[in-house]
N, C-alpha and C positions, 0 to 999 in steps of 0.2 A: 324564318318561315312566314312569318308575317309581310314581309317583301315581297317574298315569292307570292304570297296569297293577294298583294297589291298588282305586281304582274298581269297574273292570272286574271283581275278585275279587268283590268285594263285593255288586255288581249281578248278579253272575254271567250277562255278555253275550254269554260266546260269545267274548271276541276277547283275553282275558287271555291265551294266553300269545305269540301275535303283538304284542300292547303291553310284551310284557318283553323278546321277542326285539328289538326296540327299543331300548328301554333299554341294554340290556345289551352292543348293536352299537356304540353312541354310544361308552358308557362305553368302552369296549375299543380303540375307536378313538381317540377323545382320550387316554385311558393311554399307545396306544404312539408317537401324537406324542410326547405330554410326555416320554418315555424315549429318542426319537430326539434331540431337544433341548436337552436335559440339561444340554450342556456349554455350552451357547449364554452368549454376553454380557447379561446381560439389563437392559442398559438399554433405551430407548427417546427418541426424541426425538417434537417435535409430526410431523414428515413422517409419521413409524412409526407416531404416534397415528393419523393419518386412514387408513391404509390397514389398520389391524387395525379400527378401526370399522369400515370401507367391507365388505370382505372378512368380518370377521368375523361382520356380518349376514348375507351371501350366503349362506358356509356351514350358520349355525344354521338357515337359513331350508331349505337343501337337505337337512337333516340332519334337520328337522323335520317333512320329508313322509313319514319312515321308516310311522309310525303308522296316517296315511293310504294309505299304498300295500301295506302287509303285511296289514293287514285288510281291504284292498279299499273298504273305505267311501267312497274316490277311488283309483279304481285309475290313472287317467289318471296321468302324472306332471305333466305342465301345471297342470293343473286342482288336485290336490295342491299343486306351488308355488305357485301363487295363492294359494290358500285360507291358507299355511301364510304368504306373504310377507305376506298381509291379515289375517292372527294377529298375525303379531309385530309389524308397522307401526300396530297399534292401527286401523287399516281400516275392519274390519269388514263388507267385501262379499264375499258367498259365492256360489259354483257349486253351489251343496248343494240341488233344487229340494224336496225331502223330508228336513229335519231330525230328523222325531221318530223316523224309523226308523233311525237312526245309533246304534251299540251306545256308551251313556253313557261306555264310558271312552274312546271315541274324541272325546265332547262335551265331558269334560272337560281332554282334553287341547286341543283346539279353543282351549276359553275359558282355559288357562292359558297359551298362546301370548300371548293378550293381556295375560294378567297380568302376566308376564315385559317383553316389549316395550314396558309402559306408562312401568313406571321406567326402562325401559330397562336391555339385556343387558348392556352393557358396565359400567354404575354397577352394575348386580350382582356383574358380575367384580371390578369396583373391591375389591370388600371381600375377596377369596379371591385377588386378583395378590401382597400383600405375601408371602405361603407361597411363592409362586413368584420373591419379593425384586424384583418389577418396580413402581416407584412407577403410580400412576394418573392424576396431575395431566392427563398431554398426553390420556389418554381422555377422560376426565372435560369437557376442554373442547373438544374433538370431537363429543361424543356427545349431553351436556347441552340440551335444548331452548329454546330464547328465546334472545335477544341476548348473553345471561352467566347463567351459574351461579351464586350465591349460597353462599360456603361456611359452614356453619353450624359449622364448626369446621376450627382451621386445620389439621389432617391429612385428605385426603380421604378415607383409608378412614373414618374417625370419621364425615363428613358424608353417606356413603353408607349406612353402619348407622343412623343416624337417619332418614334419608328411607326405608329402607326398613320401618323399626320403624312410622311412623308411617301408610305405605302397607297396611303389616299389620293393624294394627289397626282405620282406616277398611273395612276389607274384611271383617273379621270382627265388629265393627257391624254392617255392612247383612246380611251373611247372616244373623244375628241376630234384625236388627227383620223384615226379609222372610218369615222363618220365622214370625215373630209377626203377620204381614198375612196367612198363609196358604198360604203356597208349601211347595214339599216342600224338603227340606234340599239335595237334587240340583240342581236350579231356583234354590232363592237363593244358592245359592254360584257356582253359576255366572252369575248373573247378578248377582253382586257383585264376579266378576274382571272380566266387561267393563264394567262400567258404571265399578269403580275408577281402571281404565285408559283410559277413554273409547275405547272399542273397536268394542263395538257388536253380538257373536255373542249369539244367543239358542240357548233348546235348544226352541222352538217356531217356527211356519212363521210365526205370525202376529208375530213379536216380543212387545214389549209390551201388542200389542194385543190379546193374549189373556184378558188381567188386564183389559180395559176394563170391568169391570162390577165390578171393588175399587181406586179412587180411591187406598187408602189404598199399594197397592204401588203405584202411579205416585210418590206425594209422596215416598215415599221414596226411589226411584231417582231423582226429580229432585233431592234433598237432596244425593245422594251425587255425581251426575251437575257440580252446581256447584261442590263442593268440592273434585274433582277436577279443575275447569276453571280452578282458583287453583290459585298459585305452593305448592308446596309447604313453603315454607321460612315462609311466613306461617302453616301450621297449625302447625306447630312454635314460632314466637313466640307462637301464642295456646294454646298448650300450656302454654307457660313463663309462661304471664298477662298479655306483653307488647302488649295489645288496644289500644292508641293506636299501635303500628308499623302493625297492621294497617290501621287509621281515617284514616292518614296516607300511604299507599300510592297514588300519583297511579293506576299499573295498573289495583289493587283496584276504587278509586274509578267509574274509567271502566267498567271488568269489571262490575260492579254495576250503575250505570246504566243501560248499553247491554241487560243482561237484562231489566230491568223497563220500560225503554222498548219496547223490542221487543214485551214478551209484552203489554203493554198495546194498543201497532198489531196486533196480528196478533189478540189476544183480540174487540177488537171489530170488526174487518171478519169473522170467523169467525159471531161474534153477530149481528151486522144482515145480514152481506151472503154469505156463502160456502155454497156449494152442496153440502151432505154426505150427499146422499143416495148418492152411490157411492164417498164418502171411507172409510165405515166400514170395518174388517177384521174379519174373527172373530164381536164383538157389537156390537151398535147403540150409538151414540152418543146420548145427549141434548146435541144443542147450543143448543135453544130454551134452557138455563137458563144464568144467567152465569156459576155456579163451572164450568161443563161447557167452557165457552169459553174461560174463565181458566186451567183446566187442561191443556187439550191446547194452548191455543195456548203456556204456560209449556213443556208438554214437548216442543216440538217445536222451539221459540226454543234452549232449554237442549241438545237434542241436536246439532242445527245449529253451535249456536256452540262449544261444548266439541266436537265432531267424533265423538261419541259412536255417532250415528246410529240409535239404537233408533227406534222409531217405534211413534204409536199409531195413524194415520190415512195417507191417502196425501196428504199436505199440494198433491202438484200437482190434484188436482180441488178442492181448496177455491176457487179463482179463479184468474185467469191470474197479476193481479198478485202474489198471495201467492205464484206459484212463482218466479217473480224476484225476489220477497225474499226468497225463503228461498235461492235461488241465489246471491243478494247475500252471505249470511250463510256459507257456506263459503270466504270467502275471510279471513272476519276469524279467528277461532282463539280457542283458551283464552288463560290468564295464558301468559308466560314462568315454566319453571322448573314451569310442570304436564306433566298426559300427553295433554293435545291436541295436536292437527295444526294447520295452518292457519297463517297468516304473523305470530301472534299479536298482541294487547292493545298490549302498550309499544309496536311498532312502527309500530301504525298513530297510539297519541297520540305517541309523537316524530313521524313523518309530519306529522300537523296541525299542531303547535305550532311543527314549523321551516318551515311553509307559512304558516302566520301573522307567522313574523315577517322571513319575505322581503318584504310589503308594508312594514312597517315598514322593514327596509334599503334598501329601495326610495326612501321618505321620507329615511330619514336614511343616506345610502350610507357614515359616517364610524363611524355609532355603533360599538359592541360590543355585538352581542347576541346571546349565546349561548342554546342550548336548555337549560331547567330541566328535570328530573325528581325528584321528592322531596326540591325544594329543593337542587338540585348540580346545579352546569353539564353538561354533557354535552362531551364531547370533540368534535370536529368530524371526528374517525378514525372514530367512533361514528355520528356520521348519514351521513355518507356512507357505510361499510359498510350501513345500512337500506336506505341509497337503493338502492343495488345490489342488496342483496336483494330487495327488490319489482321490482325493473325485472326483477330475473334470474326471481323468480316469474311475473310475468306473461308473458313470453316463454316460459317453459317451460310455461305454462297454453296460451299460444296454440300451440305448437308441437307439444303434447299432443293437443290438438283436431285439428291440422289432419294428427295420422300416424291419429287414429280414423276422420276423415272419408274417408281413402284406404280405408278398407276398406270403404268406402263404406254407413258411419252416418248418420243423420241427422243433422242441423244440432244440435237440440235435446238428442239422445243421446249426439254429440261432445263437447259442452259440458261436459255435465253429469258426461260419463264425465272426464275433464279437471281439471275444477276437483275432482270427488268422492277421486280418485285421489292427485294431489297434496298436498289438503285432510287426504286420511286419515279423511274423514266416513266413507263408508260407498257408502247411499244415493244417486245419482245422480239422472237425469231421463229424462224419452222412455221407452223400451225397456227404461233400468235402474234405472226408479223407485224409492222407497219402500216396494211392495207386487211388486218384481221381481227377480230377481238377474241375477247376469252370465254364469251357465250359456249363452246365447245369442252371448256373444263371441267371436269367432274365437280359436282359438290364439293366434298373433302380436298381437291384441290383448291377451289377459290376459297375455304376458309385456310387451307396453309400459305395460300399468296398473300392474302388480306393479314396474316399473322407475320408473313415478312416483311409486309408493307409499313405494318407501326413497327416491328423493328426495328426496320431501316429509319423512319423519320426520325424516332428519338433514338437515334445513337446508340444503339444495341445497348448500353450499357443500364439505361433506365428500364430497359425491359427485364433482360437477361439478369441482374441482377435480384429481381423480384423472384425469380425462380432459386436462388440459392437458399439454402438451411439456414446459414447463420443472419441472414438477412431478421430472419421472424423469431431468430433467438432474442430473447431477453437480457438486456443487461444487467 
């Protein structure tokens, strides 16, 4: 907040010293926790781990609408938690129907919400809990995205400081080269925290479809948009030179393919067959030509699947079928151990690969055969935990659906609000397309989005299990 309140100096918008009185409420107030506390035990066990996750989003999230509500820029406070739980969730679905009239340091606080949230708050605290003598292990694997966390060094704060050194510098890259495509310094930085974090806020109405007429800032948001949609711990081995882990990464592998398969289906029904005479936003499209094709159909495969949600076109008037692929494509998610949403990568190929080989057991009911990944068996604690999680995601997709359609949404807008929500895309369908926000949402709707949106980020499982009885029993 204090950033933002430097912005704001800077820009000189009118709203600096309501973004300090911010800051400085936060600051004041977590000081005199931490002084009430003082004396407290400070260990932790994993229970303590999920409930200072669970909780401690809630808070940052409540504490986050300070900026928005002192400056009036969302004086609603509803509409402010949205917005602020679709910050830090990496979301990126806005109530905002007029972005460019938002005073820049309220924009930059917006897109640093994502910033924050993408590595996530808690692996930030990771590195600043040892001053306060609390290890971070049980957060760390609470909070962490994908199936397991990867530690790249066996002290957690260690592996927290390196994922975030590395998360620094990919963000100061693209604000870099963006500035070098064109953009103002205000514009690539801020669209180098959401795109980092696969988030999705722009500081324009049209998103990236503003830039449609310089190719060269789309290539590069989609450069950074993939890199972010892999496992973090892989840029770091190809930091360290180690480029055969990465080559050998069954995730990776599938990651990769599944983007260039895609953008290849989607580039040429877009080329022969899709209707974009009302798809454009902002500037016209050339899609008679094939890099035009190859291009937006690459950035809209890449925002989809990393949960990114930027958008250059309203992909639902390309065809009907294209919007049920791309509706397809919110359910699958970045790598594990990135900053996407979605039920990720490893999950759905252990998914297949122990669906293939229940035919085989089928055959041979005696063998032993366990699921491979990266050349190592897989535990059978390990697939069944997946299993669960897809069974518990899709129930929570259908059960998401069916509290929107009580408020009586359409079929299509239900859906789409649902899976988008969950997902942590952004972008929805119907009503809350690509080229619409969710300004139109009832109340009680944006707090049950805003409640699938931390779902979704932490893994249904640190949420959903706070809600169980024997969670709060005593042992």
């Amino acid at each position: 907040m204090l950033l933002a309140t430097l912005i704001s100096f800077i820009y000189k918008d009118g709203v600096t010293v309501e973004l300090l009185l911010s800051g400085v409420t936060v600051m004041l107030s977590g000081g005199f926790v931490m002084f009430l506390t003082r004396d407290h035990v400070k260990e932790m066990n994993k229970r303590e781990g999920y409930v200072v996750v669970a909780f401690g989003w809630i808070v940052m999230s409540l504490s986050g609408t300070l900026p928005y509500v002192l400056t009036e820029a969302i004086p609603n406070f509803t509409n402010a938690f949205f917005e602020t739980m679709s910050g830090y969730t990496t979301t990126g679905a806005t109530i905002l129907n007029d972005i460019e009239i938002i005073p820049k340091g309220v924009l930059f606080w917006r897109s640093l919400t994502h910033w924050i949230g993408g590595m996530g708050i808690i692996v930030l605290a990771i590195a600043i809990l040892p001053l306060l003598g609390i290890g971070g292990m049980q957060l760390f694997a609470a909070e962490a995205p994908g199936p397991g966390g990867d530690k790249l060094h066996p002290r957690i704060t260690d592996t927290a400081k390196r994922l975030w050194l590395i998360y620094f510098g990919y963000t100061a890259a693209e604000t870099i080269l963006l500035q070098v495509a064109g953009l103002s310094f205000f514009d690539a930085i801020n669209h180098a925290l959401s795109t980092l974090s696969t988030g999705g806020f722009s500081t324009k109405n049209a998103s990236i479809a503003h830039w449609n007429a310089s190719p060269a800032v789309q290539y590069i948001i989609m450069a950074f948009m993939f890199l972010a949609g892999t496992n973090f711990v892989l840029s770091y081995f190809a930091f360290k030179g180690k480029v055969q882990k990465i080559l050998k990464d069954d995730e990776f592998k599938l990651y990769f393919k599944f983007i260039v398969a895609f953008t290849i289906f989607a580039a040429l029904i877009i080329y022969f067959r899709a209707d974009v005479s009302q798809s454009s936003i902002e500037h016209p499209m050339v899609y008679g030509e094939l890099e035009s094709a190859i291009r937006h159909g690459l950035f809209q495969v890449l925002a989809v699947v990393t949960t990114t949600g930027f958008v250059t076109a309203d992909y639902t008037m390309w065809t009907p079928f294209l919007m049920v692929f791309f509706f397809g494509l919110m359910f699958l998610g970045g790598s594990a151990g990135s900053t996407s949403g979605g039920v990720k990568v490893v999950r759905h190929l252990i998914l297949i690969k122990n669906g293939f080989l229940e035919f085989r057991r089928a055959l041979h009911p005696n063998a032993i055969l366990p699921v491979r990944y990266n050349k190592k068996s897989i535990s059978g604690d390990i697939v069944f935990n997946i299993l669960g999680f897809f069974i518990l995601y899709m129930l929570s997709f259908i059960v998401g659906a069916l509290v929107f359609s009580v408020m009586k949404i359409d079929f299509i807008s239900a859906i789409g609000l649902s899976a988008s929500s969950l997902g942590n895309v952004g972008p929805a369908l119907g009503e809350f397309g690509p080229v619409d926000n969710y300004a139109a949402l009832p109340s009680f709707g944006k707090w049950w989005s805003a409640f699938l949106m931390l779902l979704g980020r932490l893994e249904l499982f640190t949420v959903l299990i706070l809600l169980t009885p024997f969670f709060w029993r005593n042992r």
